[in-house]
C-alpha positions in Angstrom: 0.0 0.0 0.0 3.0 2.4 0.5 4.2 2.4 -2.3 1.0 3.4 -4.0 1.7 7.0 -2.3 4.9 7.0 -4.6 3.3 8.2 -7.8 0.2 10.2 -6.3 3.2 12.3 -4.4 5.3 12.7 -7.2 2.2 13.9 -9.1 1.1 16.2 -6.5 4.8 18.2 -6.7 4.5 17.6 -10.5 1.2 19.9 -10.6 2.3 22.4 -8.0 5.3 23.7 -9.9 3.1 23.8 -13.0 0.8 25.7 -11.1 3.1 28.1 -9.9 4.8 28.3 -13.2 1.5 29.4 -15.0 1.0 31.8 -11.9 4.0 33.4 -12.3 3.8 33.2 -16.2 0.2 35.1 -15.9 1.7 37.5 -13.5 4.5 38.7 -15.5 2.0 39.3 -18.3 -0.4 40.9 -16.3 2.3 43.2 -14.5 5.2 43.6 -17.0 3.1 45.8 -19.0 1.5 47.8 -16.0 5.1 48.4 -14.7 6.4 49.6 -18.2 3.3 52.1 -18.6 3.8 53.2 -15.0 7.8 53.6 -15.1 7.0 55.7 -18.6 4.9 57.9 -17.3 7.0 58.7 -14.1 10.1 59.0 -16.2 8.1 61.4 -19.1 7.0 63.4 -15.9 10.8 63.6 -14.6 12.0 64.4 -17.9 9.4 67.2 -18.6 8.7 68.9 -15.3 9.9 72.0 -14.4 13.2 71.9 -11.4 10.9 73.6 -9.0 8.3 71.0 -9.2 10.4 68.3 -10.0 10.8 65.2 -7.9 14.2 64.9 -8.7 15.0 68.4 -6.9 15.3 66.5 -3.5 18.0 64.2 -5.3 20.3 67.5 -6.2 19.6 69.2 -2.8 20.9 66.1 -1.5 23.8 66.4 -3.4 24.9 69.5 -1.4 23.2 68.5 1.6 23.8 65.3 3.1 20.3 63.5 4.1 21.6 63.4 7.7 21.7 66.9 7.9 18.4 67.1 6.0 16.5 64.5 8.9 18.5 65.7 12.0 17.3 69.7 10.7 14.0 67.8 10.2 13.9 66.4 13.7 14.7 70.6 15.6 11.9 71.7 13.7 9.2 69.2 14.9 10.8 69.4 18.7 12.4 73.0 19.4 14.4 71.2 21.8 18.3 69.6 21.4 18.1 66.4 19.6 19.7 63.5 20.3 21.9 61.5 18.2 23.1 57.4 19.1 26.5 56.6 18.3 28.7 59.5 18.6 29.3 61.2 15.4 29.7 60.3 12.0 32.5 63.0 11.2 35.8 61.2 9.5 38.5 62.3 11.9 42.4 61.3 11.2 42.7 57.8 12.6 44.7 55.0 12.7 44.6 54.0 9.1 47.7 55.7 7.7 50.2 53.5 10.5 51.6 50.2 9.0 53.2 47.5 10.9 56.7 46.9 9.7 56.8 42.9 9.6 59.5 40.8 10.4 61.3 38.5 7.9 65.3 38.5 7.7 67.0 41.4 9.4 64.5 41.3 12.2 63.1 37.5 12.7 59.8 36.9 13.2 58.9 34.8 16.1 58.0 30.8 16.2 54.5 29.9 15.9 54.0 28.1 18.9 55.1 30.6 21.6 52.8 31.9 23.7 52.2 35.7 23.8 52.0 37.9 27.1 48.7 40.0 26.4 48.5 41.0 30.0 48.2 44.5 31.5 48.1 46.3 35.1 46.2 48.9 35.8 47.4 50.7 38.4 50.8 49.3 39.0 52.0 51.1 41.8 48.5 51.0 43.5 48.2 49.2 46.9 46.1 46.7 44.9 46.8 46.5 41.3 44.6 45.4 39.1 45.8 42.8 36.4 43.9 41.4 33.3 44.1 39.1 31.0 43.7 41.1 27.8 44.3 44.2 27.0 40.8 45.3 26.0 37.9 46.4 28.6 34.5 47.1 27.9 33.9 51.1 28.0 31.5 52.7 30.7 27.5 52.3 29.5 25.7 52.8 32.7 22.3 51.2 33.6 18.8 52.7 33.9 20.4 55.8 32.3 21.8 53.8 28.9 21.4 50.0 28.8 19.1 47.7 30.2 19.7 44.9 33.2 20.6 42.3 30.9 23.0 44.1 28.3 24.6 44.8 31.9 24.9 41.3 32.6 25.8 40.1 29.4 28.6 42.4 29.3 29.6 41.5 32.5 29.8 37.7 31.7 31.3 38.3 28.7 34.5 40.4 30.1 34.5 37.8 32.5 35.2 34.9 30.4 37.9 36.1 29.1 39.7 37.9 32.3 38.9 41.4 31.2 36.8 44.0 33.1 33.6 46.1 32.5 33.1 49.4 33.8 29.8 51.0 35.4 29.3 54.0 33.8 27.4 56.8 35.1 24.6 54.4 36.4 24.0 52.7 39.7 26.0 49.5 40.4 23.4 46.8 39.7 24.2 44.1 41.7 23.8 41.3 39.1 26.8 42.9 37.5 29.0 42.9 40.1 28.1 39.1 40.7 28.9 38.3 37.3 31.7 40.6 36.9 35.3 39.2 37.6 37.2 42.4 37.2 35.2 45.8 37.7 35.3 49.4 37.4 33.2 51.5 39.1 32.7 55.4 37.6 32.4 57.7 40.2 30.4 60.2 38.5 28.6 63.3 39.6 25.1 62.1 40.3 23.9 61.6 43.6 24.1 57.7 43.6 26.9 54.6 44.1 28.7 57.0 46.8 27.9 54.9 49.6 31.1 53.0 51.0 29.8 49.9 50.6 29.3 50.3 47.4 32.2 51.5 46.3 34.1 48.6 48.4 33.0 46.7 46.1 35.2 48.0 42.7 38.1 46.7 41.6 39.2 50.0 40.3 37.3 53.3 40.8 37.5 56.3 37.9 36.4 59.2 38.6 34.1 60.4 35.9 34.8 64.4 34.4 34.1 64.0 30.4 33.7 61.8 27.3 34.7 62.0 24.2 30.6 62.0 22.7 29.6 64.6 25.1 32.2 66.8 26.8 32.1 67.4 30.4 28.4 68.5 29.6 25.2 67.7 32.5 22.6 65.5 31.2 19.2 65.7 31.9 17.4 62.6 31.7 13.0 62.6 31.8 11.8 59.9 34.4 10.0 58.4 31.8 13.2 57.0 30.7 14.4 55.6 33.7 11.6 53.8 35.6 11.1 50.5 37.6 14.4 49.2 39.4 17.0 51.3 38.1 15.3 54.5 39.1 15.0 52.4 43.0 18.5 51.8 42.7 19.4 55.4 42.1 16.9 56.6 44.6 15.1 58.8 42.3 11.6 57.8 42.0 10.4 61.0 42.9 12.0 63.0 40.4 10.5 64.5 37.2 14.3 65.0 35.6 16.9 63.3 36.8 20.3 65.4 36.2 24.3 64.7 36.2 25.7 67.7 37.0 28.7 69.3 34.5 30.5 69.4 38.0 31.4 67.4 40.7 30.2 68.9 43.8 33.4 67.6 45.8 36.0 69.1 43.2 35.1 73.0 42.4 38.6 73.9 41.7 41.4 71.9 40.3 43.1 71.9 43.8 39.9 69.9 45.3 40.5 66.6 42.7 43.6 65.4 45.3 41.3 65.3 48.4 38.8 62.9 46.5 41.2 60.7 45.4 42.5 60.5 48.6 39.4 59.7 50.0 38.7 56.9 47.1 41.8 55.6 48.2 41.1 55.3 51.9 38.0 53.7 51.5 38.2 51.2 49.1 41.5 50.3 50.8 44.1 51.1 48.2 42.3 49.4 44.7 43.9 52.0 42.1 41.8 55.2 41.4 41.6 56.9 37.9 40.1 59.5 36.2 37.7 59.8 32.7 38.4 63.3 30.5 37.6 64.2 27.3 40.8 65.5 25.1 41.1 69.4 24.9 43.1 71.7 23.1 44.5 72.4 26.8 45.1 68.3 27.3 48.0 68.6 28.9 46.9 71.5 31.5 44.2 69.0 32.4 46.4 66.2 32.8 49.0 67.9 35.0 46.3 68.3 37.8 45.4 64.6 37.4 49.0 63.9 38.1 49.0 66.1 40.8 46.5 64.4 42.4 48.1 61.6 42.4 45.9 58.8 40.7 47.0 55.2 39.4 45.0 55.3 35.6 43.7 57.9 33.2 40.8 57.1 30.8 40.8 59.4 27.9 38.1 59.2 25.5 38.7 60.6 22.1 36.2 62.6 19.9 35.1 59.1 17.8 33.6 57.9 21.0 29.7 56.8 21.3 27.0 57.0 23.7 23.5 56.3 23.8 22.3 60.0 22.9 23.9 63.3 22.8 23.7 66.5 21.1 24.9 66.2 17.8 27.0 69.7 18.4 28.6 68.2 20.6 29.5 64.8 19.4 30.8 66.6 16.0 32.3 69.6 17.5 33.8 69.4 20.6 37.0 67.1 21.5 40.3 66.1 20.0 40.3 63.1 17.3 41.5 59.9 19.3 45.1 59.7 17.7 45.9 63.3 18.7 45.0 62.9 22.2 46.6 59.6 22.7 50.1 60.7 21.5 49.6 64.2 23.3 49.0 62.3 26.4 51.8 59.7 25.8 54.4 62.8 25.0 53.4 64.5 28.3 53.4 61.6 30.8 56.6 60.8 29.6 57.8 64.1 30.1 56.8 63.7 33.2 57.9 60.8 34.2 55.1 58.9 35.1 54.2 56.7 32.1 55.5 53.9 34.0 53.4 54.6 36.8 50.4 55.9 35.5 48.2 53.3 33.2 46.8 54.8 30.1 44.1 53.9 28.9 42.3 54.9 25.4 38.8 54.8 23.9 36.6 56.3 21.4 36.2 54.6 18.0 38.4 51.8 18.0 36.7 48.8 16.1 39.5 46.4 14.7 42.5 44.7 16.2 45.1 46.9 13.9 43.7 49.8 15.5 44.4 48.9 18.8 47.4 47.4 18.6 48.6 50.5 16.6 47.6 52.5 19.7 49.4 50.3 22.5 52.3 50.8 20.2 52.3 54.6 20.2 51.7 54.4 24.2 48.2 53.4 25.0 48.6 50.2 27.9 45.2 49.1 27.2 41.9 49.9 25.1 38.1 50.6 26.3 35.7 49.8 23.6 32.0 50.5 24.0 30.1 50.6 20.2 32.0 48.1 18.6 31.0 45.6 21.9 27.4 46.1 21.4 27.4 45.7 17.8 29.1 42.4 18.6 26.8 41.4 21.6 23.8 41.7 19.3 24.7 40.3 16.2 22.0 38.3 14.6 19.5 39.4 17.8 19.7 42.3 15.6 16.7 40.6 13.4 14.3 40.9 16.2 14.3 44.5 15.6 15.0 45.3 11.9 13.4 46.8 9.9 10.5 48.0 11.4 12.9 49.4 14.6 16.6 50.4 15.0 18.4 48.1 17.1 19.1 50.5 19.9 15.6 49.2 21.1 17.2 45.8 22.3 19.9 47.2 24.6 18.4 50.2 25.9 16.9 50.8 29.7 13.8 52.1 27.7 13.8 50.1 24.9 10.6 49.1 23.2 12.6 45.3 22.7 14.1 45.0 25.2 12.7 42.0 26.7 13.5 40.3 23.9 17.2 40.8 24.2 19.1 37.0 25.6 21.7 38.2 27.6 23.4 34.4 27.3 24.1 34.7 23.7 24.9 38.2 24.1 27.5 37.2 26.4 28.7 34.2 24.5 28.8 36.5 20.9 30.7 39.2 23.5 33.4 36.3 24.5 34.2 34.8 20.9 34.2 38.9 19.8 37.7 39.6 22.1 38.6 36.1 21.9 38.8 36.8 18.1 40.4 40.0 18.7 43.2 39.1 20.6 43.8 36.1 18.5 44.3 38.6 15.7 46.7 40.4 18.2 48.6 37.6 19.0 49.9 37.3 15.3 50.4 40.2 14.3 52.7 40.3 17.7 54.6 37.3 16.2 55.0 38.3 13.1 56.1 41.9 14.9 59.2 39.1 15.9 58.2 39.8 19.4 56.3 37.4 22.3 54.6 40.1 24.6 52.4 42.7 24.0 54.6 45.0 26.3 57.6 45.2 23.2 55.1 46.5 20.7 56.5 50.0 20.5 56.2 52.7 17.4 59.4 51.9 16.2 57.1 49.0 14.7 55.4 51.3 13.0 55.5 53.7 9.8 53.2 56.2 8.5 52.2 56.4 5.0 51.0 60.6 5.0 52.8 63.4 6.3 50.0 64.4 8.5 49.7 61.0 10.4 53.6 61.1 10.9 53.5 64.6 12.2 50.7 63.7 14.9 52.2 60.5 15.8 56.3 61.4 15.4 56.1 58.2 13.2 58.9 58.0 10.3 57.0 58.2 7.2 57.4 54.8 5.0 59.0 56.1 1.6 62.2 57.0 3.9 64.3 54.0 4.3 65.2 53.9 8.0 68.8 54.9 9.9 69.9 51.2 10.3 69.3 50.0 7.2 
């Protein structure tokens, strides 16, 4: 009896695909000649009409005016207020392209294949309690209830975690979850009102005080309690509060002298776990960084002008704040003029997204590399179908996000641990084929520019020279 299916099955597809063949057949006659009439008459209309009441006239304007500019111009007229642009900014600033790695081969041998490479870094070396990882790239500050939700938080954490890296707070509250999961953490001490207790902050690995970012200056935010209710706004203890604001200003440091006496304080009651500082890069970077060494801290965070955030103004992402390359090598320059590189860890961020790029900046001085847009982008990767293309995929990872609860913090954090795994992989060789076992002996003499610009910012030899020693 079963095999008397055999031919009424093979039958069955037979007819179908006819059946969709004459379908489609009877659709492309029905349609190819609608479509023709209707693409003639559009293009006799284009063709014929007058510029002024042309269709095409929004194609020129957008020639000379880019359709951002169009949209974000768009988006002040129907508010009157600031608007508010995810990312950071879109501006093409000088970066790290224009430095090549010179590889090893004969004069300068690379190393063997199976050595294992040193990728670790201190933070804090000269701190009571240093703080060692095993890579030498950290997830960037993204704070909860006022950026991402609980569970990018925990993913974030897990993912750092599981590869012996560390994740930083941001300018939220210290969700507990995260410190759980966390093995090495930051906390921000920022200028809110909240995570100031002692308890809480006995609980960081590290603590950096927060004074600017590369996507929004050293600006306040103001934040509607729309955005942050449920138990991040408990947590910050502002459930009462129509706007929730971060001042420009810590209340504890109103003049430059004040910045010693908090770190001080850090110190004292976390018991010695190193204590840093978050800027911005000005054209006065190295006035700035002079009172930071006066205080007497054990890291710097600088965030260059590529850097992200969840929302800022866009005046302020593409107008304020020195490229990322220039304030790295002016801060290298002035430490070391100091003499304090080798006690002070530098740190870098804003708009690193590939391994060259980072290991191009730990070889002009940076000791390790905070990454915050690229992470997320990696965390998400194919969760970012749930939301495309009828929502961006900001709404999986933010506090208020309309997806958010369909965001899996395990993948995340899996997709987050093969992401640096990757990365450092990548690091590893190009350290090897640098002829050198440890990411400490990457220095710029490995490196040489290809444009007269780059080699001026970085003091890189430009490439068509041929070297003293050769």
């Amino acid at each position: 009896m079963a095999g008397n299916w055999i031919p009424f099955l093979i039958g069955s597809f037979v007819g179908s695909m006819v059946a969709l063949i004459v379908v489609g057949l009877l659709l492309i006659c029905l349609f190819r000649p609608l479509t023709q009439w209707l693409l003639a008459k559009f293009m006799k209309r284009l063709m014929s009409d007058r510029y002024p009441e042309n269709i095409f006239e929004m194609v020129s304007a957008m020639t000379k005016v880019s359709p951002r500019y169009v949209l974000e111009n768009s988006l002040r007229a129907a508010t009157g207020q600031a608007i508010e642009r995810p990312f950071g900014s879109p501006r093409k600033f000088l970066n790290f392209d224009s430095l090549i790695f010179s590889p090893a081969q004969l004069a300068m041998m690379p190393a063997c294949e199976d050595i294992e490479v040193d990728m670790q870094i201190t933070i804090g070396p000269m701190a009571k309690k240093p703080l060692t990882l095993d890579i030498p790239i950290m997830a960037g500050a993204m704070g909860y209830g006022i950026g991402v939700s609980e569970d990018v938080k925990i993913a974030i954490a897990k993912g750092t975690a599981a590869v012996g890296s560390l994740t930083n707070t941001g300018e939220g509250p210290l969700l507990p979850e995260e410190r759980k999961f966390a093995k090495h953490l930051i906390l921000q001490y920022n200028s809110g009102k909240w995570a100031k207790e002692p308890e809480i902050l006995r609980q960081a690995d590290a603590i950096e005080i927060h004074f600017g970012q590369g996507a929004t200056a050293a600006s306040a935010s103001f934040i509607p309690a729309e955005y942050i209710q449920g138990r991040a706004a408990e947590i910050m203890g502002v459930q009462d509060e129509e706007m929730i604001v971060i001042p420009s200003r810590h209340p504890e440091v109103q003049k430059p002298e004040d910045l010693k006496q908090l770190v001080d304080k850090l110190r004292t009651i976390t018991d010695g776990v190193p204590i840093g500082v978050k800027i911005c890069a000005s054209a006065i970077l190295e006035k700035d960084l002079e009172i930071v060494i006066q205080a007497g801290v054990d890291f710097i965070s600088i965030d260059g002008g590529q850097a992200g955030t969840k929302g800022g103004p866009p005046i302020l992402e593409d107008d304020f704040g020195l490229p990322t390359i220039y304030a790295l090598t002016r801060a290298v320059r002035y430490l070391e003029k100091k003499g304090v590189k080798e006690r002070i860890t530098l740190l870098s961020g804003g708009g690193y997204n590939t391994p060259g790029e980072c290991l191009k900046a730990i070889a002009l001085g940076a000791d390790g590399i905070f990454m915050g847009t690229a992470l997320l982008w990696a965390m998400t990767h194919d969760q970012v179908t749930k939301a495309i293309p009828w929502e961006p995929p900001t709404e999986l990872i933010t506090y208020p996000g309309s997806l958010k609860n369909k965001f899996d913090p395990d993948s995340a954090a899996k997709y987050l641990t093969n992401f640096f795994l990757s990365f450092v992989d990548e690091m590893e060789i190009a350290i090897l084929a640098l002829g050198k076992t440890s990411l400490c002996e990457v220095t710029a003499a490995d490196l040489v520019s290809l444009d007269e610009m780059t080699s001026k910012v970085t003091k890189v030899p430009l490439a068509y020279h041929s070297s003293s020693s050769s």
